[in-house]
C-alpha positions as CSV (number, residue, x, y, z in Angstrom):
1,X,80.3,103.2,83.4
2,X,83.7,104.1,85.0
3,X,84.7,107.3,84.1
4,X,88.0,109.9,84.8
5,X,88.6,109.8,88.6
6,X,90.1,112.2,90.5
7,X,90.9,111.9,94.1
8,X,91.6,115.1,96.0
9,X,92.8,114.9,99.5
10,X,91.7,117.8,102.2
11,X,92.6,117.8,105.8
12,X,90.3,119.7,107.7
13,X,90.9,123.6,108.1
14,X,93.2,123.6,104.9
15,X,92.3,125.7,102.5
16,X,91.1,124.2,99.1
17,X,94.0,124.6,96.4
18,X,93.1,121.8,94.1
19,X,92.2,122.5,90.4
20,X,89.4,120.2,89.1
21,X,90.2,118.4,85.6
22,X,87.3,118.7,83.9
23,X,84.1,120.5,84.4
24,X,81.0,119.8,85.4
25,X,81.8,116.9,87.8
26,X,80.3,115.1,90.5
27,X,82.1,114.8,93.7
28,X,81.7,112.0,96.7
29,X,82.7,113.9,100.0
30,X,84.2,111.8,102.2
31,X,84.1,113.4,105.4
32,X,85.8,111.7,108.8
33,X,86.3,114.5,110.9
34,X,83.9,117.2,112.3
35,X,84.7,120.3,111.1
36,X,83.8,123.8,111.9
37,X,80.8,125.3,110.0
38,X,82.5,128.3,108.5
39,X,85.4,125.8,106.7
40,X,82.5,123.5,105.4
41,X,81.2,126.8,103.8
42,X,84.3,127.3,102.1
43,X,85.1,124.4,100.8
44,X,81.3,124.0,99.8
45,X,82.0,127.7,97.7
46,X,84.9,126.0,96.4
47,X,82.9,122.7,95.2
48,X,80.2,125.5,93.5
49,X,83.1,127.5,92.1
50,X,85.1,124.7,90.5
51,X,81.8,123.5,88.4
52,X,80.6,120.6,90.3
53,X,77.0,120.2,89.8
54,X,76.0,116.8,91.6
55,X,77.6,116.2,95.5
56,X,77.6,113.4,97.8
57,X,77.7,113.5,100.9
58,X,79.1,110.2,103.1
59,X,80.3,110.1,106.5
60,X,80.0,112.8,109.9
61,X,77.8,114.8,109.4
62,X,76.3,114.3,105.8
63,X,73.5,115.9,106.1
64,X,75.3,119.4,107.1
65,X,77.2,119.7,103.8
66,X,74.4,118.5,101.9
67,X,72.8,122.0,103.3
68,X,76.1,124.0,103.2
69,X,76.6,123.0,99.4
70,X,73.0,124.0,98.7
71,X,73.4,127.3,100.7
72,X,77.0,127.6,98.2
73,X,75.0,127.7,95.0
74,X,72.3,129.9,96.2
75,X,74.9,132.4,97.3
76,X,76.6,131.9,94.3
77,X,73.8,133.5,92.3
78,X,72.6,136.0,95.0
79,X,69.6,134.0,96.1
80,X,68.2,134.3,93.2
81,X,67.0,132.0,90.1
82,X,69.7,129.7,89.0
83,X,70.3,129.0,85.4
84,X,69.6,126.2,83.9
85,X,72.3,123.8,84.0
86,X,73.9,125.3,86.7
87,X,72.1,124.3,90.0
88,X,73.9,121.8,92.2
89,X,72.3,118.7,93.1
90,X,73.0,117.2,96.7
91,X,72.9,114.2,98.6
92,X,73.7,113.0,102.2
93,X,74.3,109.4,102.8
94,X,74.7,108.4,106.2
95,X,72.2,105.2,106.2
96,X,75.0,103.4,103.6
97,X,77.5,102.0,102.9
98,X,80.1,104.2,101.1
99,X,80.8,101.5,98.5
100,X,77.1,102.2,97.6
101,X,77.8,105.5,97.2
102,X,80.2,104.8,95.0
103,X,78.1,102.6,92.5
104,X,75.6,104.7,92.7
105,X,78.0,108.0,91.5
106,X,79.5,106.1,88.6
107,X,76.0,105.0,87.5
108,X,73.6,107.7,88.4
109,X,71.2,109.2,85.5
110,X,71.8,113.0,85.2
111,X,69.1,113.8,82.7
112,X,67.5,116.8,84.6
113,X,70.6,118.2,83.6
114,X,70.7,117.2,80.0
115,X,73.5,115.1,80.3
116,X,73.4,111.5,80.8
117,X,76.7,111.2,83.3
118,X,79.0,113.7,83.8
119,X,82.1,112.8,82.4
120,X,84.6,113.5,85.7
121,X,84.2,111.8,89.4
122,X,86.0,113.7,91.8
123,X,86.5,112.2,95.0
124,X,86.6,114.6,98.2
125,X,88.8,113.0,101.2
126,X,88.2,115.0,104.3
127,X,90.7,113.4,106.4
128,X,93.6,113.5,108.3
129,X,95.5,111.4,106.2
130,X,96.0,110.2,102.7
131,X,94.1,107.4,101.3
132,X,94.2,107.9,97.8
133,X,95.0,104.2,97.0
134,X,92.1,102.5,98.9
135,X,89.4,105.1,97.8
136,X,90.3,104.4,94.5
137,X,90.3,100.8,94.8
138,X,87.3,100.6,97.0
139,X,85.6,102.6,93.9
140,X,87.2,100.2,91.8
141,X,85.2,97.3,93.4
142,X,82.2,99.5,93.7
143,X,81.8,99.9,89.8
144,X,81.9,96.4,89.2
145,X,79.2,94.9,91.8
146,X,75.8,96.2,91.7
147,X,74.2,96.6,95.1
């Protein structure tokens, strides 16, 4: 099921402008730099803030936004119990290959959340540089195959 993509590019240490289309979404992070812990946080608030309720996490160091995100959407509701509907699920992938993480975006089953799919992708390019075109192609491919 391919559904609205968006690709959103973010160099490291810039501050997260980008308005999200359509809310909730689920977002593939895409990271290829290290970054500094206290810029993960913020862009991991903005991620919470902006309504996406199911991250992926591909590339250097996965596994530390998978925890920054989570730490995001606790703050978000002041440690406390989070609503229904409104808790952030998390993944880190660093064992595949991003084209799986693709497939398995577009065809995950969200019914935890009461929805089957959400109906907006975003896709998160920490990068130095643009690659708008080949993410959205490798997606492209990714939907069509199955792993």
């Amino acid at each position: 099921m391919k559904r609205p993509l968006q690709y959103i590019h973010l160099p490291p240490d810039t501050v997260p402008s980008a308005v999200v289309a359509s809310r909730p979404f689920s977002a593939v992070v895409i990271i290829t730099e290290e970054v500094e812990a206290e810029w993960r946080h913020v862009v991991s608030e903005w991620l919470v803030k902006e309504g996406c309720l199911c991250m992926m996490a591909w590339g250097t160091d996965c596994s530390r936004w998978d925890d920054s995100v989570d730490v995001a959407n606790l703050e978000a509701h002041s440690w406390g119990d989070i609503p229904k509907g409104q808790s952030v699920m998390t993944t880190w992938h660093d064992d595949e290959l991003l084209s799986e993480v693709f497939w398995n975006a577009d065809n995950s089953n969200f019914e935890w959340l009461e929805q089957k799919h959400f109906k907006h992708l975003v896709i998160l390019d920490i990068s130095e540089t643009n690659r708008e075109v080949q993410m959205k192609e490798l997606y492209a491919k990714s939907c069509e195959s199955v792993p």
